[in-house]
C-alpha positions in Angstrom: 0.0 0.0 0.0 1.6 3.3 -1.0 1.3 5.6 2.1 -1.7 8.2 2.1 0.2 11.2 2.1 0.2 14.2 -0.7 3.7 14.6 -1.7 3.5 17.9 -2.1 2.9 18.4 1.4 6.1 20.0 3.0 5.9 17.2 5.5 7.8 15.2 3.2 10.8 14.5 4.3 10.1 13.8 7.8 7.1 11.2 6.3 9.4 9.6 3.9 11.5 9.0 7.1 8.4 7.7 9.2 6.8 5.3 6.7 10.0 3.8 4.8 12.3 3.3 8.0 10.8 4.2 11.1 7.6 1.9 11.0 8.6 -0.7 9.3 12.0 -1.4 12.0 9.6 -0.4 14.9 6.5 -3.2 13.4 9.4 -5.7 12.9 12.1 -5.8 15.0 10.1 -4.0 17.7 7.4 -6.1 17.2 6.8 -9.8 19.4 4.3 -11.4 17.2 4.4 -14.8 19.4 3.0 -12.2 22.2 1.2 -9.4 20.3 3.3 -7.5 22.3 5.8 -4.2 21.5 9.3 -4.5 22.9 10.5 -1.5 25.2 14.6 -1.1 23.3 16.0 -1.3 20.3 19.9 -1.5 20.8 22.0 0.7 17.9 22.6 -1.6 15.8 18.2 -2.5 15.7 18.6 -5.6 17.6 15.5 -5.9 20.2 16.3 -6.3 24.0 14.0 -8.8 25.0 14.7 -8.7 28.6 13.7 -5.8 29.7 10.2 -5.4 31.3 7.4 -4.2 29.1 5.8 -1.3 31.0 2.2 -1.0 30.0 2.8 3.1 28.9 4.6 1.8 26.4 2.5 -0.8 24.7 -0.4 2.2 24.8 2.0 4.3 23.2 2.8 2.0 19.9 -1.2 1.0 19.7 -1.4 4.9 19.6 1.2 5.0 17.1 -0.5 2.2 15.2 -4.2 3.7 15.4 -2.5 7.8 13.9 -1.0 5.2 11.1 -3.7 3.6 10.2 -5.9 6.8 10.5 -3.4 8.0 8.6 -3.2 5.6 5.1 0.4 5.8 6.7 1.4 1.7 6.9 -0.9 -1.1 5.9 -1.4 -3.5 8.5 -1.4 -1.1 11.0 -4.7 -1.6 12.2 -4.4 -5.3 12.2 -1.4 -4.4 14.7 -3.4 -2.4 16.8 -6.1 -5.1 17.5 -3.2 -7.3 18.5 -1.6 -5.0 20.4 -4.6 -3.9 22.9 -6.1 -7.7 23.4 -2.9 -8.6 24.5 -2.5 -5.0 26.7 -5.6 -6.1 28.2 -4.7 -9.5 29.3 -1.4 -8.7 30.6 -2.2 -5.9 32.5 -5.4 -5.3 33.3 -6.1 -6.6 36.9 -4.2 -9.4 36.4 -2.4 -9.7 40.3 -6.5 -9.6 41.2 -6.7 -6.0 41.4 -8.1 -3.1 39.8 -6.4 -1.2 37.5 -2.9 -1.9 35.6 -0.2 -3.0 36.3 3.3 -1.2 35.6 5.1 -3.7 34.1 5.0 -7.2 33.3 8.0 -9.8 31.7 8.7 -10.7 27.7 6.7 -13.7 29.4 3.9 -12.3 30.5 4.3 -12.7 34.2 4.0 -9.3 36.5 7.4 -7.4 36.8 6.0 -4.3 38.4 2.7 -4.3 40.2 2.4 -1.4 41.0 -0.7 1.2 39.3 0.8 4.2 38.2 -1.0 7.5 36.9 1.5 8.1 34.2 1.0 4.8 33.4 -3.1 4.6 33.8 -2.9 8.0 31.4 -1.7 6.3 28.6 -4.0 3.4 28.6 -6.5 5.9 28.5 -5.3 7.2 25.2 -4.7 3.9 23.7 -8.4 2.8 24.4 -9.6 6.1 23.1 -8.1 6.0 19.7 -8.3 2.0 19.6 -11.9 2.7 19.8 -12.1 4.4 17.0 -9.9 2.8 15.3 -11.1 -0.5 15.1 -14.9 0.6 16.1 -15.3 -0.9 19.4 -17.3 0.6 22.0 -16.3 -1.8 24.9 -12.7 -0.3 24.8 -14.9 3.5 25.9 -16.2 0.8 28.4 -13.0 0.1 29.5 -11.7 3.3 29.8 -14.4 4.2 32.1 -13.8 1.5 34.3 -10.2 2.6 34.4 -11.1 6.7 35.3 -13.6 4.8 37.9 -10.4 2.7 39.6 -8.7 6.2 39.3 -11.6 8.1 40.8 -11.7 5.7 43.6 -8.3 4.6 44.9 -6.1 7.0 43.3 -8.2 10.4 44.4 -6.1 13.1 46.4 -7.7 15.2 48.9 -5.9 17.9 47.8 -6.5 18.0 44.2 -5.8 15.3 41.5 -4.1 11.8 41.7 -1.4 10.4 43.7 1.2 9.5 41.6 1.0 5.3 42.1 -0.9 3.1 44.2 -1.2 1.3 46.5 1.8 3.2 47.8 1.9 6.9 46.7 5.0 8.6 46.3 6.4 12.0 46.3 7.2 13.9 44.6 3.6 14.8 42.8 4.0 15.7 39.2 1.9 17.8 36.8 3.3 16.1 34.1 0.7 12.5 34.6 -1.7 15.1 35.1 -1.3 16.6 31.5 -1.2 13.3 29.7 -4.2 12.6 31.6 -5.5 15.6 30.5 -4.7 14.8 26.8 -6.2 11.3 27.2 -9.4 12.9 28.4 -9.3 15.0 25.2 -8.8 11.9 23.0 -11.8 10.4 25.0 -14.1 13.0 24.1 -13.2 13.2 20.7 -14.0 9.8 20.5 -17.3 9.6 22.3 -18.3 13.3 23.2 -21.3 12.8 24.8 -19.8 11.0 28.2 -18.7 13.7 30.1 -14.7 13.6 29.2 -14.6 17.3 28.3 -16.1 18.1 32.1 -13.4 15.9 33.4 -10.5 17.6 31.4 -11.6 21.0 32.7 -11.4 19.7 36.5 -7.4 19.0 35.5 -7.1 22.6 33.5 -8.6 24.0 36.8 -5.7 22.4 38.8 -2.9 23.1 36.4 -3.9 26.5 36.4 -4.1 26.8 40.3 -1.4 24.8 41.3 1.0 24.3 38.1 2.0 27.7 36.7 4.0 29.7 39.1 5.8 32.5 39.4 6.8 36.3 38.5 7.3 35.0 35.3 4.9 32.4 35.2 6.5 28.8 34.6 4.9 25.2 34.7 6.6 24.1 37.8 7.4 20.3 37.9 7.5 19.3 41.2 5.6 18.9 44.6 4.8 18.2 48.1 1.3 16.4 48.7 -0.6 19.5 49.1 1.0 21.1 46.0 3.4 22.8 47.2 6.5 23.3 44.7 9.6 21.7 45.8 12.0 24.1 44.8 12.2 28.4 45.4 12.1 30.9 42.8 13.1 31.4 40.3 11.2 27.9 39.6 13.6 25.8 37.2 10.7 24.2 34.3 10.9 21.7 31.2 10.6 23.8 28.0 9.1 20.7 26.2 6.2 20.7 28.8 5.5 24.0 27.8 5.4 23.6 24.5 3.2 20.4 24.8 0.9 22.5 27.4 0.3 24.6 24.6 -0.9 22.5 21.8 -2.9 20.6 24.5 -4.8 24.2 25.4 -5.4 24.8 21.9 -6.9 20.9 21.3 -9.2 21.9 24.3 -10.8 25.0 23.7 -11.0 23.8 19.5 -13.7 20.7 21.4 -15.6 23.0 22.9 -13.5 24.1 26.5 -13.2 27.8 27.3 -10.7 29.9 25.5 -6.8 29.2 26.2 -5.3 31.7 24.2 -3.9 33.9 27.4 -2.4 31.1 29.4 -1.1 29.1 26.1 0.4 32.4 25.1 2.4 33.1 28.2 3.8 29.5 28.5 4.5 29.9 24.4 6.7 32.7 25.4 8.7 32.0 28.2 9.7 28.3 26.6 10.9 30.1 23.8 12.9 33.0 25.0 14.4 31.0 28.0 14.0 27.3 26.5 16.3 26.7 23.6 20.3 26.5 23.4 22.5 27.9 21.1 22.3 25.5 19.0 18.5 26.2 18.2 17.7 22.6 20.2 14.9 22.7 22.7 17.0 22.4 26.5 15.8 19.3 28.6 15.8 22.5 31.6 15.5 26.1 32.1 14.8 29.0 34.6 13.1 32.1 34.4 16.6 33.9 32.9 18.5 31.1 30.9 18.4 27.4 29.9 20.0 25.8 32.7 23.8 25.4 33.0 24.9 21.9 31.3 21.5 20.7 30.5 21.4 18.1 27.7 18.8 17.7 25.6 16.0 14.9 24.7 14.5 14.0 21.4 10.9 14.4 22.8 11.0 18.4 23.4 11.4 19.0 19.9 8.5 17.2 18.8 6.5 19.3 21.4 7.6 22.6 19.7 7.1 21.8 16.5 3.3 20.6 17.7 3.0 23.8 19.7 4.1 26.4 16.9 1.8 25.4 14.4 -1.1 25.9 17.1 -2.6 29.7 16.4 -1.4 31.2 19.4 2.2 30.5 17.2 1.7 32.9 14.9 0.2 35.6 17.5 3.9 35.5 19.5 6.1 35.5 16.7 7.1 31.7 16.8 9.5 30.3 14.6 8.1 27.6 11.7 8.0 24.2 12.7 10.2 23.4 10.1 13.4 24.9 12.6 12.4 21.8 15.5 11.7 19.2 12.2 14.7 20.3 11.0 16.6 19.7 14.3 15.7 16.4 15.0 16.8 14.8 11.4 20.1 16.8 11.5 21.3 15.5 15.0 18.1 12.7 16.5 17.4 10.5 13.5 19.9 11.0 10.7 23.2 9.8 12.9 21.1 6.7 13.9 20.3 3.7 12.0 17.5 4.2 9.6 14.0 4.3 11.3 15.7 4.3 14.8 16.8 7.4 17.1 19.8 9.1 19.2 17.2 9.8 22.3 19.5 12.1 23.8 22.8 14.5 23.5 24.5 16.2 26.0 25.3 19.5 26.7 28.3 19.7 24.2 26.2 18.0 21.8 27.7 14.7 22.4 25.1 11.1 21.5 24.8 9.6 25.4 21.9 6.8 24.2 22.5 3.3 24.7 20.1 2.3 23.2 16.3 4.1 21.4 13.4 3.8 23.4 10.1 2.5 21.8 8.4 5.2 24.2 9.5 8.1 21.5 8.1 6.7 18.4 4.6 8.3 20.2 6.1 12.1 20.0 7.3 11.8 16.3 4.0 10.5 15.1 2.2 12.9 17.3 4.5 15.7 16.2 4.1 14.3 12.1 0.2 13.9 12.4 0.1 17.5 14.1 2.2 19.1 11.1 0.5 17.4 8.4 -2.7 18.6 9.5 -1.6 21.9 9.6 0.5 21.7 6.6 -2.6 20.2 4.6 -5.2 23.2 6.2 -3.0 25.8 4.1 -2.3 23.6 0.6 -4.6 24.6 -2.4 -7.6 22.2 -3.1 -5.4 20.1 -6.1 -8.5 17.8 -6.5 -9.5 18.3 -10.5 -13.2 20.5 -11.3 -16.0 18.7 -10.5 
């Protein structure tokens, strides 16, 4: 199947990379067909590490991957994959130590490696059911995902606002950073079903992120807290560039469904990510403060995805942004050229220097994410080239 992308898109290049290399190496050799399972590591030379546990954020991740493909006309099969992919997610790790919820992490195997339920975790299972329900038109996966915010709702409420961060033993410190892919799964959710409340229950995280998350004289998403909220560290508050820049294509996805208007907050964290969040080299910087990226930080593939999603948002354009093209352009020049074809350096250092042993699976969801965010945008301003009716 040729993939289902107009080649006159500018997305080209990054596409050509995606559905000749990436996919293919990521639905082979990361691929376990004998257990309809995704492996967590490629080693450098593409070599799968088969033992290492397979957290259950991960396999949510590639079904997500494999939904946006197929959505996408961007690899045949790729639905096929993602039917696999989430009845085997589902008997692994849901409830399968005889408790609610799902588990962290379970073996090549199958048996449980981590037992633990994590939010982070619990987050991404919740996008993987929402766009698997879509995908392969299947209602009892929204089912699912209700039972899952239900286990949430009930053992892993905090009484001062949100989730603890695992159960049955919560730990410190609490992160915003489950609560925004939470928040993004709730998104997904109501696009998929819109009439069961999800939009309402995205608003209740918005209205926590903007009490407790963004700090500051210069307002910053801080990372980092005690049980009640509190932010672990003084000001100036250090913050991740790359979780403002995903904050912001998150706001704008919320108040397109329906949510109040974003433009204010998404604006200011725009901003600050920008003018304090990317090195001299034009990379976005795994850490920052409120005057300069932070002394020796390295940075991670994953941030420049989230800035090339967040500048094609309209609040880009309102603060001057730079194209998306600059962050696209970034990661092939010094993420996914130097590697092996279809694979990824996950992270450099502060001179610039590969320190990856090995590329995550977990990143394949940020390029697609970042790929299917561009393409839409890049297809909005094309010309109609269909011929005169």
């Amino acid at each position: 199947m040729k993939p289902g992308y107009d080649l006159q898109v500018p997305a080209r290049p990054w596409l050509e990379w995606l559905t000749e290399s990436a996919l293919p190496l990521w639905t082979s050799a990361g691929w376990d067909e004998g257990t309809g399972t995704f492996v967590e590591r490629l080693d450098l030379a593409g070599r799968p590490l088969p033992d290492v546990p397979r957290r259950v954020m991960v396999q949510a991740r590639q079904i997500y991957v494999m939904c946006v493909a197929h959505r996408r006309g961007w690899m045949s099969g790729a639905d096929r994959l993602a039917d696999i992919a989430v009845r085997s997610m589902i008997r692994r790790y849901h409830a399968v130590d005889g408790q609610r919820g799902w588990i962290f992490a379970a073996t090549a195997g199958g048996a449980v490696s981590d037992g633990r339920r994590d939010l982070y975790g619990h987050a991404f299972v919740l996008l993987a059911l929402a766009h698997a329900a879509t995908s392969l038109a299947d209602s009892r996966l929204l089912d699912l995902a209700d039972g899952t915010l239900a286990f949430l709702d009930g053992a892993m409420t905090s009484p001062h606002g949100g989730y603890v961060e695992s159960w049955p033993l919560p730990v410190l410190p609490r992160r915003q950073n489950p609560h925004m892919h939470l928040f993004e799964a709730l998104l997904a959710l109501h696009e998929a079903a819109p009439d069961r409340g999800y939009l309402d229950r995205a608003t209740a995280i918005l209205d926590l992120a903007e009490e407790s998350f963004v700090l500051g004289s210069t307002p910053v998403l801080v990372e980092f807290f005690d049980e009640a909220w509190r932010p672990r560290d003084p000001e100036p508050h250090a913050f991740e560039p790359g979780h403002h820049f995903e904050w912001v294509w998150l706001l704008d996805r919320y108040s397109g469904m329906g949510g109040r208007a974003t433009d204010r907050l998404a604006a200011s964290l725009l901003r600050v990510a920008l003018d304090h969040g990317l090195g001299p080299s034009g990379l976005v910087v795994d850490g920052a403060n409120e005057a300069s990226p932070i002394t020796g930080a390295g940075t991670r593939l994953w941030p420049q995805t989230e800035a090339a999603k967040a500048v094609c948002t309209p609040v880009g354009a309102t603060v001057g942004a730079p194209s998306p093209e600059l962050f696209l352009d970034g990661l092939m020049g010094r993420f996914l050229a130097p590697a092996l074809p279809g694979s990824w350096i996950d992270q450099l250092d502060a001179d610039g220097n590969a320190v990856s042993a090995f590329a995550p699976a977990s990143s394949l969801y940020h390029l697609v994410c970042a790929l299917d965010v561009y393409c839409g945008a890049a297809s909005a301003t094309q010309p109609d080239r269909r011929p005169p009716g």
